[in-house]
C-alpha positions in Angstrom: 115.6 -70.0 -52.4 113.1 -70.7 -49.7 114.4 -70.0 -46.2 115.4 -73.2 -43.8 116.2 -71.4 -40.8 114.2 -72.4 -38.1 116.1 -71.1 -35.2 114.5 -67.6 -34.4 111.0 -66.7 -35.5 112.1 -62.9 -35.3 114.3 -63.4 -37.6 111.7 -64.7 -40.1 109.7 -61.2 -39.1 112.0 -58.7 -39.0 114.3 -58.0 -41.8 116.7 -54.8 -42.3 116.6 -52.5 -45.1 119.1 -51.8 -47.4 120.0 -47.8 -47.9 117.0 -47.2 -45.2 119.1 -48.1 -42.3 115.8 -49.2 -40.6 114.3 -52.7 -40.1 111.5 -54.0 -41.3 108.4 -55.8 -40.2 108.3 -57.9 -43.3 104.1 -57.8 -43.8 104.1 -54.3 -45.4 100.5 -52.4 -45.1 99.3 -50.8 -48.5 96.4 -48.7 -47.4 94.6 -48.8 -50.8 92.3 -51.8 -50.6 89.1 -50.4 -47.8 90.8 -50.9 -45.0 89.8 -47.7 -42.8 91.9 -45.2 -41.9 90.7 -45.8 -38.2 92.1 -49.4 -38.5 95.3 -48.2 -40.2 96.0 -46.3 -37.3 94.9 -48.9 -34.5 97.2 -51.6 -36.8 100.5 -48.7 -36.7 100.1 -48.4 -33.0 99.1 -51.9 -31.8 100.9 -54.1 -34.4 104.2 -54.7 -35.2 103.5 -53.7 -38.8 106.0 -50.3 -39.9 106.4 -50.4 -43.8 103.8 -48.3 -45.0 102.9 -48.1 -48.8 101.2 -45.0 -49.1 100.7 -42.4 -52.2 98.8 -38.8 -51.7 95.8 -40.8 -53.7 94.7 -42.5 -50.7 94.2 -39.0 -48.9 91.9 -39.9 -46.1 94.6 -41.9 -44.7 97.3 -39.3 -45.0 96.7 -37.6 -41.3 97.5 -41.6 -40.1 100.4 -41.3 -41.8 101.8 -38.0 -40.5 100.7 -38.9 -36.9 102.9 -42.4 -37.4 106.2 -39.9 -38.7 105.5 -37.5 -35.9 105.3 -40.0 -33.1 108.4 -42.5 -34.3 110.2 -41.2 -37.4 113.4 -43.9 -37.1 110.3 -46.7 -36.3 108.3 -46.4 -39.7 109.5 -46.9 -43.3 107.4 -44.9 -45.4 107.6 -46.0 -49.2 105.6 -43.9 -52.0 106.2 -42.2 -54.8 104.3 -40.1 -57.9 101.5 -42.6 -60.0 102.9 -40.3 -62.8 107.1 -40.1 -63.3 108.0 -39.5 -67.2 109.9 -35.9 -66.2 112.9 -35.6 -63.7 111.6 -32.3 -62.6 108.2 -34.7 -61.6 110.1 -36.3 -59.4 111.5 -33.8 -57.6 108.0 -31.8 -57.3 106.3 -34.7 -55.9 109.5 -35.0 -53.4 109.1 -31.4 -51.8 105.4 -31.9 -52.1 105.1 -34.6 -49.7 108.0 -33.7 -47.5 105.6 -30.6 -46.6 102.5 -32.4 -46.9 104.0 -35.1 -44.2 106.2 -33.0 -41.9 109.2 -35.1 -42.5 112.6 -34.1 -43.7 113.1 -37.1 -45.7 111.1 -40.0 -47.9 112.7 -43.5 -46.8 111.6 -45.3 -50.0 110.9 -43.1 -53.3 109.8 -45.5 -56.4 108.1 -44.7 -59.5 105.2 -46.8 -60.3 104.6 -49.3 -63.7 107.5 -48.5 -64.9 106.8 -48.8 -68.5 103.4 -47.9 -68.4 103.1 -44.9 -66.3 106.8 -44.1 -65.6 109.8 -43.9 -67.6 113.4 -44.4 -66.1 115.1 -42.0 -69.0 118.5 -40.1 -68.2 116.1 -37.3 -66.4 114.5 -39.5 -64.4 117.3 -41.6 -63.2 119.1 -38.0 -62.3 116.5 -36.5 -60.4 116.3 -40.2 -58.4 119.9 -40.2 -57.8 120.3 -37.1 -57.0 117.3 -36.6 -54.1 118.9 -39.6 -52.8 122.5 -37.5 -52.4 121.0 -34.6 -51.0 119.0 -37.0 -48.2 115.4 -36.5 -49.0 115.3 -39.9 -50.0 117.1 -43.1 -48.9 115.9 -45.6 -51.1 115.0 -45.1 -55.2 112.8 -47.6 -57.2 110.3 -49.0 -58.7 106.9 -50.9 -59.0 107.2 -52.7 -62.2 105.8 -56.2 -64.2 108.7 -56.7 -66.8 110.6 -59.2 -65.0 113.6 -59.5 -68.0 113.7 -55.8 -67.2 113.8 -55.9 -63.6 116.6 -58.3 -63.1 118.5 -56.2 -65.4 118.0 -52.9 -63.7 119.0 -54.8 -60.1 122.2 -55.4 -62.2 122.4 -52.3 -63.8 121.0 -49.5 -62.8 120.9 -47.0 -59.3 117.7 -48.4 -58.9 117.8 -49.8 -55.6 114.5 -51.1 -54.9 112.1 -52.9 -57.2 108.6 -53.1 -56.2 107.1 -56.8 -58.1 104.4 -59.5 -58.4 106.0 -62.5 -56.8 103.3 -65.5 -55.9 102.8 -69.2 -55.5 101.2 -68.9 -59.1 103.5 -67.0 -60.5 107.0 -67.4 -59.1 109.0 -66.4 -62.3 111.1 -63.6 -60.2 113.2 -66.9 -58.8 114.4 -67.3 -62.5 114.5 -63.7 -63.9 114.6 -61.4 -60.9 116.3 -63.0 -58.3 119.9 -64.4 -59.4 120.7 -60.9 -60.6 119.6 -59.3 -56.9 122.9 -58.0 -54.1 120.6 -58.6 -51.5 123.0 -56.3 -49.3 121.9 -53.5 -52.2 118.4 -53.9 -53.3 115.2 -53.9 -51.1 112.8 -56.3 -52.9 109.0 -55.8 -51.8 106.6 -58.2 -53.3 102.8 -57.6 -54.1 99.8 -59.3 -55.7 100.7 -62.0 -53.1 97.1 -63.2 -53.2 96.8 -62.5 -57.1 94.1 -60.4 -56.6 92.2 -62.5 -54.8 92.5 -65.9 -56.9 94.8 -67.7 -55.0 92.0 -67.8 -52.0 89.7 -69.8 -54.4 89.4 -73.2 -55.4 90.2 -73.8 -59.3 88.0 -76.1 -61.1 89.8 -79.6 -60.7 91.8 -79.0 -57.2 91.0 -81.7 -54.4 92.7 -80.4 -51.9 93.8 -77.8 -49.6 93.0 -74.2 -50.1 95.5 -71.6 -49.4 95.1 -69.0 -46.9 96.1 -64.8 -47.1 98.5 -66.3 -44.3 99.8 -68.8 -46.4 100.3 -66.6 -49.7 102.3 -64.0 -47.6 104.3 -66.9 -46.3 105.7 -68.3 -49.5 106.7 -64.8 -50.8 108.7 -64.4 -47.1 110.2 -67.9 -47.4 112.3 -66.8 -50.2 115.3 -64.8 -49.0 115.3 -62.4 -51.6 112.2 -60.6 -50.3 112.2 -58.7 -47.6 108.7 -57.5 -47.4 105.7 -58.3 -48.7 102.2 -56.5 -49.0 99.0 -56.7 -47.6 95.7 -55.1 -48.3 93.3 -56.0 -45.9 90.1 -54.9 -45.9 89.7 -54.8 -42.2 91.5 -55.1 -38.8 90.4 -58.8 -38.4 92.2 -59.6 -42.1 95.3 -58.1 -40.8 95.3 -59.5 -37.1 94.9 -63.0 -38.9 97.5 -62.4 -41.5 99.8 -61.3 -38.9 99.3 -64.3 -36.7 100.0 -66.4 -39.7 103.3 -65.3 -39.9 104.2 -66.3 -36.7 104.4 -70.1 -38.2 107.7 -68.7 -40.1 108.8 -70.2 -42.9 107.5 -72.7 -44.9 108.6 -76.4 -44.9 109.2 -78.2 -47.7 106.0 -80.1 -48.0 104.2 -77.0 -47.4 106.7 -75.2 -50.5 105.3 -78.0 -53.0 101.7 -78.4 -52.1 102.0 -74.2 -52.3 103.7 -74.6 -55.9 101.1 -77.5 -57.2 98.1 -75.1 -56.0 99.6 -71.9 -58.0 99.9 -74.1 -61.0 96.6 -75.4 -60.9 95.1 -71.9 -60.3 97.0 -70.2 -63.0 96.0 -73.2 -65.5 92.5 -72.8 -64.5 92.4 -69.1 -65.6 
């Protein structure tokens, strides 16, 4: 579903939340790809940016992160969770670890990550999630995951209400497994691998035209009302100033929608 609305710009940038009762600038920083921690501070002070996608991995960057809670706790929207999560009482360990670790009485987004792979969402799990939630150290309970069969059914299914996926021009397969089974008014959908890793920047082998931009990969995941933020890694300030000034184009046309789609194919055909 790519969004038509051309009437406001803000509303193409700003998007609420659901269960976070915050809103959301919807280019999410993920400090985990060099970008310094100087730069993540300048881009939480002097940017419109405020979804943060953060784990205790990425520790240099953790004082930036306390100093954002400290100075606006109702501006930011922290999401994170353990790399680990097989064990409910995991969970809840990592929980009370970082709310001492940050200062914060609450987590707004908890997710475990791969789920599948390095996490398990098993009757313990799902409890401990559920439960953190009721008691208000968390507002929000997901996960990052790849299965997209599985994802659309646990946005139908489960108390999961936020799913972390890969959603991009070259592989757009959420719209058909993920997306039809979302209550947008429920589930917070966050894409990443916009770029896919990189290879949407390049040219494939047999492509005569256009290139696609950062700008314009982050665009076509925000041009589809089901998402309501998506990820960046920049490597520096100047890769985020220029993503974020791409965004103020809004959302894609239609033209722009199909060159975006033929490029994706072509890229994923030439890998």
């Amino acid at each position: 579903m790519i969004n038509t609305n051309d009437n406001s710009c803000a509303d193409f940038l700003q998007r609420p939340i659901p269960n976070v009762g915050k809103a959301a600038y919807r280019l999410g920083l993920a400090v985990s790809k060099g970008i310094k921690a100087k730069a993540i501070e300048a881009a939480l002070t002097d940017t419109p940016v405020n979804y943060i996608y953060w784990t205790p991995l990425f520790w240099k960057v953790t004082p930036v992160v306390r100093r954002a809670l400290a100075r606006s706790r109702d501006h930011y929207i922290l999401a994170t969770g353990p790399i680990l999560g097989y064990f409910g009482f995991q969970i809840r360990r990592f929980v009370h670890r970082m709310l001492r670790l940050l200062r914060t009485d609450y987590l707004d987004i908890l997710q475990i990550h791969w789920l599948g792979r390095m996490s398990a969402l098993n009757e313990g799990v799902e409890e401990a999630l559920v439960k953190l939630a009721e008691e208000g150290k968390v507002r929000a309970v997901g996960a990052s995951i790849h299965d997209r069969p599985r994802a659309g059914k646990l946005a139908a299914e489960s108390a999961l209400n936020h799913l972390m996926i890969r959603y991009n021009a070259a592989h757009p397969g959420a719209e058909k497994d993920i997306f039809p089974h979302v209550d947008r008014s429920r589930t917070n959908i966050c894409a990443y691998t916009a770029t896919r890793w990189g290879k949407l920047l390049e040219r494939p082998g047999d492509w005569q035209g256009e290139l696609m931009t950062a700008g314009d990969c982050y665009r076509f995941c925000l041009s589809n009302d089901y998402v309501n933020v998506v990820l960046t890694g920049p490597k520096n300030e100047k890769q985020l100033h220029e993503s974020i000034a791409a965004l103020e184009k809004g959302p894609l046309s239609a033209e722009e929608d199909q060159w975006m789609r033929e490029f994706g194919l072509s890229v994923r055909g030439s890998s």
